[in-house]
N, C-alpha and C positions, 0 to 999 in steps of 0.2 A: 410344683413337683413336676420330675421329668414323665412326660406319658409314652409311648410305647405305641411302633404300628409294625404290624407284619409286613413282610414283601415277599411273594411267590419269586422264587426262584427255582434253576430248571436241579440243582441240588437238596433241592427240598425246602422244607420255611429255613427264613434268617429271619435276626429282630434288629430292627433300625431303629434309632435312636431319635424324638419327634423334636423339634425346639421345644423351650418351654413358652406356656405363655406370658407374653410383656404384655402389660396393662400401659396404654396409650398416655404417656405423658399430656398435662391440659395444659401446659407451657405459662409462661407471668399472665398477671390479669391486668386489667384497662388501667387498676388504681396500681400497682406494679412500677408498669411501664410510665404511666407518668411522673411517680415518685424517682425513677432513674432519668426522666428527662429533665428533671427538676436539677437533678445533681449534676449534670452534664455528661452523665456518664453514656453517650450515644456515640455514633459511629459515623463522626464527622470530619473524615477525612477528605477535603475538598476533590474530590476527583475531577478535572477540569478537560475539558477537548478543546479548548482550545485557552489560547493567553488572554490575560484578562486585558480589562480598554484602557486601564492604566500600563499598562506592559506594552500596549501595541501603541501607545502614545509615545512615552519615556524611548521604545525603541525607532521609533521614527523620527521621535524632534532629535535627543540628544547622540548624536553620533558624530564622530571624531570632523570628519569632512562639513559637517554642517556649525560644527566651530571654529571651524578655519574661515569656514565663506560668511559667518555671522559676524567676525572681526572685520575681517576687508567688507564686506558692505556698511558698517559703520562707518569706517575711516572714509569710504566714496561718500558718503553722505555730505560730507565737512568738506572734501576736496573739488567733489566733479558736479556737474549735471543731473540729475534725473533720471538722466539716459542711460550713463556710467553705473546706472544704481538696479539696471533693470534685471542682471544676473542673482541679486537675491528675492526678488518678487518672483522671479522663477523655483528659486530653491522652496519660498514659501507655497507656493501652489503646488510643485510636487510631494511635496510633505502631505500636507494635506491631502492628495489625493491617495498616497499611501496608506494614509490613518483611516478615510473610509471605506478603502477598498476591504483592509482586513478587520474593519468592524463589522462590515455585510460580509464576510469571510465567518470572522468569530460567532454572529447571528445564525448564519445555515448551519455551522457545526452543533452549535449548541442544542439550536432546535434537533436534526439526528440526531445528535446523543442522546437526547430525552425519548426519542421514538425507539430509540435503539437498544437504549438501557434492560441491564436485564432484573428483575426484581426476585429476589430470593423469598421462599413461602417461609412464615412464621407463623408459628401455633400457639396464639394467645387466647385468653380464655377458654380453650378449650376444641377450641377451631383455627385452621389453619386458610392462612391468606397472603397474598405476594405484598410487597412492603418494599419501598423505596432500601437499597442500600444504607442509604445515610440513614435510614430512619431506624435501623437496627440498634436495640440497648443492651446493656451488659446482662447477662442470664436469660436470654432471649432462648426458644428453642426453635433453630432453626432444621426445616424436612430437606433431604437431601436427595438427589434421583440419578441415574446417569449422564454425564454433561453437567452437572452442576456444579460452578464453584463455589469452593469454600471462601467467604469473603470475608469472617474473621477469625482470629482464632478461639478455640474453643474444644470441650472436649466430647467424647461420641454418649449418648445417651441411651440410642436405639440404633441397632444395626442387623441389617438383613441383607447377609452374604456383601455386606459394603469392599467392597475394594476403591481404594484411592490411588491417583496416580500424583507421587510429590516431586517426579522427575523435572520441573521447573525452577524446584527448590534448592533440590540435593543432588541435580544429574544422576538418581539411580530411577535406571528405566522398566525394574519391573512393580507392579501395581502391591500395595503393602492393604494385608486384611486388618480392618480395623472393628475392634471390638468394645463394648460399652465400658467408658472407663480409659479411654487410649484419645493420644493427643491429637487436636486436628489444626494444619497450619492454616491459614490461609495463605492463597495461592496455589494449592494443589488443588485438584479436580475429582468429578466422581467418574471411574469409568463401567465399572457393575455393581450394581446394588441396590440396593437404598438404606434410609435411614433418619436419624437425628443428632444434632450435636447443640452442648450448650455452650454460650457465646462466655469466654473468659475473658479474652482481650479485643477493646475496640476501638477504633479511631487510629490513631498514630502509635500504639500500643500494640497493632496487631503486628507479624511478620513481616508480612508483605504491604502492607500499608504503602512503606514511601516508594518502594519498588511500584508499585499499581499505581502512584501518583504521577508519578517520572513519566513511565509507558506511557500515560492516556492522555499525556498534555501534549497541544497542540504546538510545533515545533518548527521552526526554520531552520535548523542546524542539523550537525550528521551526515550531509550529504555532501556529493562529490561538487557538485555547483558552488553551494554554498561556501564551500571550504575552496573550493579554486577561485571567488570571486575575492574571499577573504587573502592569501594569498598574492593578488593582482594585485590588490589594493596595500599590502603591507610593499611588495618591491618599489608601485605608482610612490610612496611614503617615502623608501629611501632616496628615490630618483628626485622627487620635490624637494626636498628640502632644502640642500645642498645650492642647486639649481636656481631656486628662488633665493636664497642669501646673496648667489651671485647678480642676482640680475639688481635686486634692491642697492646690492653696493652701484653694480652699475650703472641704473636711475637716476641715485640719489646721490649718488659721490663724485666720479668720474666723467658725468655732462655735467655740464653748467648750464642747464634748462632752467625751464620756471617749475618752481617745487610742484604744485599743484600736478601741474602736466606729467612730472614723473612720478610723482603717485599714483593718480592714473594709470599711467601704462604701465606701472612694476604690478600693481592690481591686474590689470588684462591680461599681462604672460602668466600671474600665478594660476587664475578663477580655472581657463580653458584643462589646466594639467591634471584637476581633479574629476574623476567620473562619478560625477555624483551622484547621476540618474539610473545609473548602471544598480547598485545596489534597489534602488527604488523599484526600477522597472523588475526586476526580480520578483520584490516581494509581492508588487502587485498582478505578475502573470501567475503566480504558485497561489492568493488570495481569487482569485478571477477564478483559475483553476477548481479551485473547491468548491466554488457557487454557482459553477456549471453542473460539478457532479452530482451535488446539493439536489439539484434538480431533479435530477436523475433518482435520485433516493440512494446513490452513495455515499455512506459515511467513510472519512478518509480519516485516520483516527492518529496516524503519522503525518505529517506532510511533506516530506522525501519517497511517502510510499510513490507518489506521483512521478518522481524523477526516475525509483528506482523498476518499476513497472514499463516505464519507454524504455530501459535497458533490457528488458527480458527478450529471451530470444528460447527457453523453454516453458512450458506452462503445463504441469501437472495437474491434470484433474479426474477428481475423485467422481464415479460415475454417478451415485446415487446422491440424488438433490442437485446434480451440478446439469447431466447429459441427461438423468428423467428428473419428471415428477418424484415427490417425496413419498406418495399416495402409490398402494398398490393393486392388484386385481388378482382374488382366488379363481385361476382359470380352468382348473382342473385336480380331483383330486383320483391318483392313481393307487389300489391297493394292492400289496405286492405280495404279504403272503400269511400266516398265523397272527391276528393282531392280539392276541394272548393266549396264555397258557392255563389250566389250571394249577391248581397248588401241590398234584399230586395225590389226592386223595380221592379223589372222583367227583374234582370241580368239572364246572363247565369247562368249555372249550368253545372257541369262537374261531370262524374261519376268516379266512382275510377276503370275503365277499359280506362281514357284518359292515357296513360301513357305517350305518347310525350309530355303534360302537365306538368307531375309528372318529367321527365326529364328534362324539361326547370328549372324548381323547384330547382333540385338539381345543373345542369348546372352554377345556379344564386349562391348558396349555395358555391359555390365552388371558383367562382369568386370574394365572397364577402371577404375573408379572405386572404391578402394579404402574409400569413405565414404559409400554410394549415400545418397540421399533416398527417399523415403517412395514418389516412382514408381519410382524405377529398381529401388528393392526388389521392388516388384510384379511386376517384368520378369524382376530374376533366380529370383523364385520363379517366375514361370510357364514362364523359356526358358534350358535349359540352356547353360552357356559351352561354345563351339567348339575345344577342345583346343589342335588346330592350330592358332587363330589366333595372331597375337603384334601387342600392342599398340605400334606403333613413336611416337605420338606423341598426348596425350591435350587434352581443352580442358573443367575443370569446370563444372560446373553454377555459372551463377551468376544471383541476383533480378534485378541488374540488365540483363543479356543475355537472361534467359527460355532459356537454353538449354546441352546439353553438346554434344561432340562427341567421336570417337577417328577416330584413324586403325591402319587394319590390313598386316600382311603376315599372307594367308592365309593359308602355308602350301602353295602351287601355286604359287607365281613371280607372283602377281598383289598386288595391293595396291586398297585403297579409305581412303574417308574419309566419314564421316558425323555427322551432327548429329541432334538428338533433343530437341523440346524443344517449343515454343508455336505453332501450325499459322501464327496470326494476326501471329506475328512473320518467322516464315521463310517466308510465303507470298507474292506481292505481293498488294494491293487486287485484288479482283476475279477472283481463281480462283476456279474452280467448287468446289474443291472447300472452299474457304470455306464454302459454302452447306451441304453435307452436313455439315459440321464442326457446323453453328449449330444443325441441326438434333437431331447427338446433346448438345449442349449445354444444348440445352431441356428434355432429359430429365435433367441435374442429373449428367449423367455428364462425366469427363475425358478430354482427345485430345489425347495430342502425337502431333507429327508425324516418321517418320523421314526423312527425307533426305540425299541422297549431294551430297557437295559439292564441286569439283574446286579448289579454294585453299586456301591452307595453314590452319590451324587456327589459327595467331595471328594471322592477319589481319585488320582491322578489317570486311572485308566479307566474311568467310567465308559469311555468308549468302546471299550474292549468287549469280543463278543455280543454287539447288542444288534437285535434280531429286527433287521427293515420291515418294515410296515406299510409306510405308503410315503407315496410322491406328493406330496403340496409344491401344484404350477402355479409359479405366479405371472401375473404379465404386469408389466412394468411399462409408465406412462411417458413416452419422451416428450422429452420439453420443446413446440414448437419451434422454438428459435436458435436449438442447439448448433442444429445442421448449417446456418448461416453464420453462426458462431465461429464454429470448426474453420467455416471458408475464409473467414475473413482472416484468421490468425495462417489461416498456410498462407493467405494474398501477402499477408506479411513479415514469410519467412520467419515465422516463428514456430515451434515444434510444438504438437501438444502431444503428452503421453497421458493417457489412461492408464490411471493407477487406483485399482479397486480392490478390496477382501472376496470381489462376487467370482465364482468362475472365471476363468480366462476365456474359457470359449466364448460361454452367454454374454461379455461383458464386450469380444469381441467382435459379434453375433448385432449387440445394440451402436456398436461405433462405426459398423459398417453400413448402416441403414442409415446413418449421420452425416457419410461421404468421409470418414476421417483418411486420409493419407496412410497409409499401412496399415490398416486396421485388422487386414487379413494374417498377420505375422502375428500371433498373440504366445504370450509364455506365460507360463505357469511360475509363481514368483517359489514357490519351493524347490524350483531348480534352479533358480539362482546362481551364482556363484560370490560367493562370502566374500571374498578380496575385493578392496573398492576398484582397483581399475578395471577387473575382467567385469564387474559388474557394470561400470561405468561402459565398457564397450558393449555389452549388451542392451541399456540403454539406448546408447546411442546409434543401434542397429536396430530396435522393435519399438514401437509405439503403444501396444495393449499389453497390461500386465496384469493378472490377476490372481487371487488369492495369497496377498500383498497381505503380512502383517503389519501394525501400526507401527515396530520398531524397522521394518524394511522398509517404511515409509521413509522415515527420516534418512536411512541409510542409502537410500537410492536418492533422495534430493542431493546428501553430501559428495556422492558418485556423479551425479551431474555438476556438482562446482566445481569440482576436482578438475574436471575437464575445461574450465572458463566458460562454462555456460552460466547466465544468470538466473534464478530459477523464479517461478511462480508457482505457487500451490494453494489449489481452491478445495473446501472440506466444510463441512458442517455438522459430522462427528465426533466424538472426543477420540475417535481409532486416528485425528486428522493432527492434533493438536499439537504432536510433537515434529512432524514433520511441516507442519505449518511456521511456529517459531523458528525451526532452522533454515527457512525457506530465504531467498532474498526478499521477498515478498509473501504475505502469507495474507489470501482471501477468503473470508466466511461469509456463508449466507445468512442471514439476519435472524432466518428461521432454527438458525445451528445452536448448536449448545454454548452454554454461556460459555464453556472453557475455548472453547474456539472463539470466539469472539471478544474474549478476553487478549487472544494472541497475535490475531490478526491485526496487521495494519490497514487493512480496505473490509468495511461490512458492506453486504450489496442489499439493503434493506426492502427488498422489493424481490430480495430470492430470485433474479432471474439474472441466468447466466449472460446473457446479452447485452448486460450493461459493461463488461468487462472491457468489450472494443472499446468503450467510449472511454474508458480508464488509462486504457494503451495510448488511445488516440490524443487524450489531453495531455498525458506526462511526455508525449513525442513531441504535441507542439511546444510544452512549457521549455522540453531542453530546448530542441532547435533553433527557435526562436531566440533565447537567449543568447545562444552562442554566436544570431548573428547579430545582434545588435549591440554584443558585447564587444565585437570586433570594431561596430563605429564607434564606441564610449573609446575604447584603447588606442582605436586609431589618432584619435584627439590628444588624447595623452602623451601619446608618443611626437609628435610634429611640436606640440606646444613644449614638453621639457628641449627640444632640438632648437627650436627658436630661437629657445632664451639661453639656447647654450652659447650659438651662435650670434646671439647681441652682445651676450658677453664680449666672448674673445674678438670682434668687429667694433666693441666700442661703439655702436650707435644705439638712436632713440629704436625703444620697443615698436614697433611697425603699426600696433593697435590699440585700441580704447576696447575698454571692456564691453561697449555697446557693440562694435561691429564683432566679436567673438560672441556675445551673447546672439546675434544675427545669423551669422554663422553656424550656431549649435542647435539654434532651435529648426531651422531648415533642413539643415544635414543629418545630421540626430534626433533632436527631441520630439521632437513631429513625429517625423520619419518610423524610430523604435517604440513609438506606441501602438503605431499600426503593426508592424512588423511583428512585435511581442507576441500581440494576440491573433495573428492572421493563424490557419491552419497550415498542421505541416503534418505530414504522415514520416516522413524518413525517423531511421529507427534510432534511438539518442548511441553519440561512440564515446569513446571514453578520452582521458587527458584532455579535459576543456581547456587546463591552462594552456599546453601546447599546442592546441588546435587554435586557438583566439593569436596568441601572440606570433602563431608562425603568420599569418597575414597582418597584425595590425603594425608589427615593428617595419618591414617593406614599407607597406601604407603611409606608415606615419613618417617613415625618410623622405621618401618620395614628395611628398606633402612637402614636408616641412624646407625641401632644397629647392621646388618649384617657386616656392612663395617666397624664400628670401633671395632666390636668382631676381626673382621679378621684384620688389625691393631695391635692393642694389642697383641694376637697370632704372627705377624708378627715380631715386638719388640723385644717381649722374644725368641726369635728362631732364630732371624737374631743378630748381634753382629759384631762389625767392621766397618774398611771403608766402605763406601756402602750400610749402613745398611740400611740409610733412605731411598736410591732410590728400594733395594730389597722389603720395607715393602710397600712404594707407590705403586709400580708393583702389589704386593700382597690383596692390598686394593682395588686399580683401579680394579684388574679382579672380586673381589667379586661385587663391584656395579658395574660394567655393566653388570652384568648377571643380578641382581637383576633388575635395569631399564630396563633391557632387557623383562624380564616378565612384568613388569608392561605392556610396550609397546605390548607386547604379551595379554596382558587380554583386554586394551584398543582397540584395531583392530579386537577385536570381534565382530559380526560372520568373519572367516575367507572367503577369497575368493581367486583365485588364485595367486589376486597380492598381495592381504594384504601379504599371505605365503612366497609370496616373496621377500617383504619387508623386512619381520625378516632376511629371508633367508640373505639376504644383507646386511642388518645392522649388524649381525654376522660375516659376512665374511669380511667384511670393518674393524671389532677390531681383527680378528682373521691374518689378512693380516699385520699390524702395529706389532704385536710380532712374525712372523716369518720373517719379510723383516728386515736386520741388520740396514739398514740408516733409517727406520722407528721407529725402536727400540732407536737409538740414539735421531731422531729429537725429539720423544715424552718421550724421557726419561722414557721409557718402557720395564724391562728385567728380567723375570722370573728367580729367581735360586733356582735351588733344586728342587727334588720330590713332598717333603712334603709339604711346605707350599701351593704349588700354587694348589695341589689335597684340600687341607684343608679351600682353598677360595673359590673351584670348591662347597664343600660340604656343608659351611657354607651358601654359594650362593642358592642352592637347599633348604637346609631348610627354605630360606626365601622365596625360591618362594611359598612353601608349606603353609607359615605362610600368604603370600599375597592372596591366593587362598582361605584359610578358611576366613581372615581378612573381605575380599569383599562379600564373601557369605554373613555372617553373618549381615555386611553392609543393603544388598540387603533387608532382611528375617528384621530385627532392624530397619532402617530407608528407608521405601520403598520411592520412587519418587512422 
C-alpha cells in the first residue's frame, strides 16, 4: 500500500506521494546456481585482452613471405652450401623471437586484465557479492549502482530513481528511466540511480556480447602503421613477382652457367627483395611496448591505442580523479539564511545560526544515497546521519542536472525536502551570494549549495524558488604529480584542456596552482556556442572549461577533430563515457566506473595521472622508430628488385650468393633495427608513414642499387679468369655495404654515443669477415688487387655523397 508524507511548504501543507515498500529480492540459491551451471546456462563469453598462443603462433609462423622464403630455403638445401642456406636460419630465429616476444606481451596483459576486471555484485542466497563476469547464470539477480555496466541482458526487478544511459547501443544520448518490468540491454550503463535486474540472456545470447568480445581483444590491426606496412608489403608483391620470373628466366635459360650456381643466385636476387623483418620488428616493438607499460600498471586494452596516443597533440582532462585526489575535505560549513520554515500553523522556526539542524540536514543527505560520490563522501565523513530521520523520497546526483536532492520525515511530525548540489545552477543570475561563492572559488576550493525546496523532487523545476541555506566548502586534494604532468605535455607541445562539470572558476583556480598554460582564461561551458566551429574556436583559444555537460563533453572532443587535432580524453565518471568512446584515444582510471573502463582503450590501474607520459613516450618511440627502420627494410627492397632488373636486361650472372646478402642484411639492417626499434625517441608520431618511408627509401635504394652494379660492371672488365665471378662479387659486396652503411649512418640520426657505436660495429663486423681467412672462405668473400677494391671504396663515397644531397633535397621537396 502506497503511504503518504507531508511537506511544509511556504503555500501551506501539500501531500507527497511516498514510494511503496519493495521487499528485497534473495536472488537464486547455492543449489539454483549450480543446477544452471550444470546446464551451461552461464555467461561465458570468452572476453580475451589479448590473442591467444595459438593465434600469436599461427600468425607469426604462417604468413605469405615466410612461404616464399620456406620454398627457396629448401630448394638451397639440394643446390648450395650451408652458407647459401643461412638466410632461413634467420628467418627461423626471428620468428621465434616474435612468438616470445608477444606471449610475454599476452602474459602482462592478461595478468592486468584480471587486476583490472571489473566484477558485477550478485544477490544469491539472500546476500549480495561481486562474482567474476563469466560466472554470471541465467536468473541471476544482479545490484546496479552508478557507473555500473549492464553486462547481460536482463530485465529490472528493483529500481530506485534508475536512469540508464543506452547511448552506446542506440546513439540516443539522453538517459532512459527504467522501471521494474522494463528491458535492460547489456552494454548500456548506469548513470543515476540504482537498482536490480534479472539476468534473461547470457553468454553470446546477450546483446552486446560479440560487440564486448571484438572491443577487448587484444589486436594488431586498425591502425595507420599496420595498414601502411600492409600496403608496402602488397606494392613490395607486385614489384617481386614479375621481377623474380625475370631474373629466374635469366639464371636458368639465358647463361649457360652451371645449374646449381644459378640457382643460387636467382635465390639471392629473390631473399634480399622481401622485408621480412620489417613486419616482425613491428610486432615486437608494439609487444615490448606493452610490457613496459605492463610495468607501470598500464592496461593497454587496444593496441593501436599506443600508436594512436604518439599522434595526440590535444589531451582533455577531466579534473576530478585525473588533476586531484578522488578523496575530499569538509572545509567549511557556511549558513546563509532560514534553514526551515514552519508549516504554518505555529511550528517552530529555526534560524540559519541552528547549525546542528543544518548538520542533521546534510547527515540525512548523505545517508540517503546509497552510492555517494566523491562530495557526498566528504559530507558523510564529516556529518553524522540523523537516526530519526527517514528518507521518504530520493532524487540522485546526476552530471547532467549538477545536482541531488532527498526528501525527509524527521522523525517529529514534520517533513522537508532538499537539494545539494552546484550554487550557480540552483541560484538565479545575480544573488549575492553568487559573489561569496566566486570568491571561495578563486581559492581553488569547492561549494555546493544546500537548499530546501518546496516541489516535488521529480519535477522538472524542482529548482525553482528553493531557499539557500548553507555553503558546504570543500577542499580538494591535488595529485602530487599533476603539476609535472601538465609540464611534460606543454615540453611536448601538446595542448591539455581542462574539461570539468566543477565551476569554471574553482576548476581554474586548481589548474593554476598546477602551472597549466592558460589556465587563467577559464569559461563557463553554458556559454558556449552550439555551432561546432565557433565552439571549436573557442577551444582552441581557452584551456579551462567548466561546468561542461557530459553531452558537451563529447561535443567539444568532436569540435577538436574537426579542426585536425587528434584528441585524448582521460575520465573515471560515467559523465566521461560518451566523450571518451568518441575520443581518438579515450583513458580511464582503473578506480573509474566500470562503464568507463569498459570504453576506454588505456586503464591506468594505478589511478595515477603520471603514467600518462610514459604512454605518450612509448607509442612516440613505437612509431618513430619504426618509420626509421622501415626505411632500411625498404631501402633493401628497393636496390634488390633494381639489381635484378638490371641483370635482366645486362644479361649477366646475378652479382651475389645468398650468404653475402644475408651478410649484408644482417649488418646494415637486422642488427642495426633492433637496436634502433627499441632505442627511445620523444619526436611526436606525423602521419603518411607510407609517403614518409618511401620518399627516402626509393632515392636510397637507386642509389644503391647504380653504385653496386657500376662497380660490377667495372669489376667484369678488370677481372678475367677463373675466379673472375667470385673477385667481381667481393668487389660489388664492398661497394653496397658501404653504401648501406650510410644509409644506416643518415637513418640513426641524431647520433648518440651508442648509435656511433653502432656503426662503429657494424663496420668492424664486415671489416672482421675480409681479414679473418675461414671468414673469407665461409662468406665467399676475397678482395684481389689494388684497384678494383680502392675503385669500390670510391664509387662507394660517391654514393654516399649522392645519398646526402638525394635526402636533403627530399626533406626541402617533400617535407613530412
Amino acid at each position: 500500500m502506497t503511504q503518504r508524507a507531508k511537506i511544509d511548504t511556504d503555500d501551506g501543507e501539500r501531500v507527497a506521494t511516498e514510494p511503496p515498500v519493495v521487499h528485497r529480492a534473495a536472488g537464486l540459491t547455492s543449489a539454483e546456481v549450480a543446477e544452471r551451471v550444470a546446464r551451461g546456462e552461464v555467461n561465458d563469453v570468452p572476453v580475451r585482452s589479448s590473442r591467444s598462443a595459438a593465434d600469436i603462433i599461427r600468425g607469426n609462423v604462417f604468413t605469405r613471405f615466410n612461404a616464399i622464403i620456406g620454398v627457396l630455403w629448401v630448394v638451397m638445401f639440394f643446390v648450395a652450401p650451408i652458407q647459401d642456406s643461412l638466410f632461413g636460419f634467420v628467418i627461423v630465429a626471428n620468428t621465434g623471437i616474435g612468438i616470445i616476444q608477444e606471449l610475454r606481451a599476452k602474459k602482462t596483459l592478461d595478468g592486468l586484465a584480471v587486476i583490472g576486471e571489473a566484477k558485477p555484485v550478485v544477490r544469491r542466497d539472500g546476500t549480495s557479492g561481486a562474482v567474476s563476469t563469466s560466472e554470471i547464470v541465467l536468473g541471476d539477480l544482479i545490484e546496479l549502482g552508478p557507473g555500473d555496466k549492464v553486462v547481460v541482458d536482463g530485465e529490472v526487478a528493483e529500481a530506485d530513481n534508475l536512469e540508464i544511459d543506452e547511448s552506446l547501443l542506440t546513439g540516443e544520448a539522453d538517459p532512459v528511466v527504467k522501471k521494474p518490468g522494463d528491458r535492460m540491454m547489456s552494454g548500456s550503463f548506469v548513470v543515476a540511480g540504482g537498482g536490480a535486474f534479472t539476468a534473461t540472456k547470457v553468454g553470446r545470447e546477450a546483446y552486446a556480447a560479440q560487440l564486448a568480445e571484438e572491443a577487448s581483444r587484444f589486436t594488431l590491426v586498425h591502425s595507420e602503421l599496420r595498414s601502411g606496412i600492409s600496403t608496402i608489403l602488397k606494392y613490395v608483391t607486385w614489384m617481386m613477382v614479375p621481377t623474380a620470373i625475370g631474373l629466374i628466366i635469366s639464371q636458368l635459360v639465358v647463361k649457360d652457367t652451371n645449374l646449381k650456381d644459378s640457382v643460387a643466385r636467382t635465390v639471392g636476387g629473390i631473399v634480399p627483395m622481401i622485408p621480412e623483418g620489417l613486419v616482425l620488428l613491428t610486432s615486437v616493438a608494439f609487444a615490448i611496448g606493452v610490457i613496459r607499460l605492463g610495468r607501470k600498471q598500464c592496461l593497454v586494452q587496444e593496441l593501436p591505442a599506443i600508436e594512436g596516443l604518439a599522434r595526440v597533440d590535444v589531451v582533455c582532462l577531466d579534473k576530478t580523479g585525473t588533476l586531484t585526489e578522488g578523496g575530499m575535505d569538509v572545509k567549511e560549513l557556511r549558513l546563509l539564511g532560514p534553514a526551515a520554515e514552519g508549516d504554518g500553523t505555529g511550528g517552530a522556526k529555526r534560524s540559519g545560526s541552528d547549525e546542528p539542524y543544518v548538520r542533521k540536514v546534510l547527515g540525512a543527505l548523505g545517508e540517503s544515497d546509497p552510492r555517494p560520490n566523491a562530495s557526498l563522501q566528504a559530507i558523510i565523513d564529516a556529518y553524522p546521519d540523523a537516526e530519526e530521520w527517514r528518507c521518504t523520497q530520493a532524487l540522485p546526483f546526476s552530471s547532467a542536472r549538477k545536482y541531488s536532492g532527498a526528501a525527509f520525515s524527521e522523525g517529529n511530525g514534520e517533513t522537508s525536502a532538499w537539494l545539494l548540489g552546484a550554487p550557480d545552477v540552483l541560484l538565479p543570475d545575480g544573488d549575492p551570494v553568487l559573489a561569496e561563492i566566486d570568491h571561495l572559488n578563486e581559492q581553488g576550493l569547492r561549494v555546493l549549495l544546500l537548499a530546501r525546496t518546496t516541489r516535488e523532487l521529480d519535477a522538472p523545476d524542482v529548482a525553482e524558488g528553493a531557499r539557500a541555506t548553507a555553503l558546504v566548502v570543500l577542499e580538494q586534494r591535488l595529485r602530487p604529480d599533476a603539476a609535472d604532468t601538465l609540464a611534460y605535455f606543454a615540453d611536448q607541445d601538446v595542448a591539455a584542456k581542462v574539461i570539468s562539470g566543477d565551476n569554471a572558476v574553482s576548476v581554474g583556480a586548481v589548474a593554476g596552482k598546477l602551472g597549466l598554460p592558460g589556465a587563467a582564461n577559464t569559461v563557463d561551458a553554458r556559454l558556449l556556442p552550439a555551432e561546432r566551429e565557433e565552439m571549436a574556436r573557442a577551444l582552441d583559444e581557452n584551456a579551462v572549461f567548466g561546468r561542461v555537460t557530459p553531452q558537451q563533453k563529447r561535443d567539444m572532443v568532436g569540435a577538436l577533430q574537426s579542426h585536425g587535432h587528434t584528441v585524448a580524453m582521460t575520465g573515471d565518471g560515467v559523465n566521461d563515457v560518451l566523450a571518451l568512446k568518441d575520443a581518438d584515444i579515450g583513458v580511464s582510471m582503473g578506480s573509474g566506473s566500470e562503464a568507463t573502463r569498459a570504453v576506454a582503450q588505456i586503464v591506468l590501474l594505478n589511478n595515477s595521472f603520471a603514467t600518462l607520459p610514459s604512454v605518450v613516450a612509448e607509442g612516440r618511440r613505437v612509431l618513430g622508430n619504426i618509420t626509421r627502420v622501415a626505411t632500411l627494410f625498404l631501402t633493401k627492397t628497393v636496390y634488390s628488385v633494381l639489381l635484378a632488373i638490371l641483370v635482366v636486361c645486362s644479361q649477366v650472372e646475378y652479382p651475389f650468393l645468398p650468404r653475402h646478402l644475408t651478410l649484408l642484411s644482417t649488418l646494415t639492417i637486422g642488427v642495426p633495427a633492433f637496436f634502433l626499434a627499441l632505442a627511445p625517441n620523444k619526436e611526436r608520431a606525423k602521419p603518411h608513414f607510407v609517403r614518409r618511408v618511401m620518399r627516402y627509401a626509393i632515392p636510397g635504394g637507386a642509389i644503391a642499387a647504380a653504385a653496386t652494379f657500376t662497380t660490377y660492371l667495372l669489376a667484369r672488365s678488370h677481372y678475367s679468369g677463373t675466379g673472375a665471378l667470385a673477385a667481381e662479387t667481393s668487389a660489388a659486396t664492398l661497394t653496397l655495404f658501404l653504401v648501406s652503411l650510410w644509409v644506416l649512418a643518415i637513418v640513426a640520426r641524431p647520433y648518440t654515443w651508442w648509435r656511433a657505436g653502432l656503426l662503429a660495429t657494424m663496420a668492424g663486423g664486415f671489416l672482421l669477415v675480409l681479414v679473418v681467412p675461414w671468414l673469407q672462405d665461409f662468406f665467399a668473400l676475397k678482395l684481389v688487387g689494388v684497384t678494383m677494391p680502392w675503385t669500390s671504396v670510391g664509387i662507394a663515397a660517391v654514393g654516399a655523397g649522392a645519398l646526402e644531397l638525394a635526402w636533403r633535397w627530399v626533406d626541402r621537396r617533400f617535407p613530412a
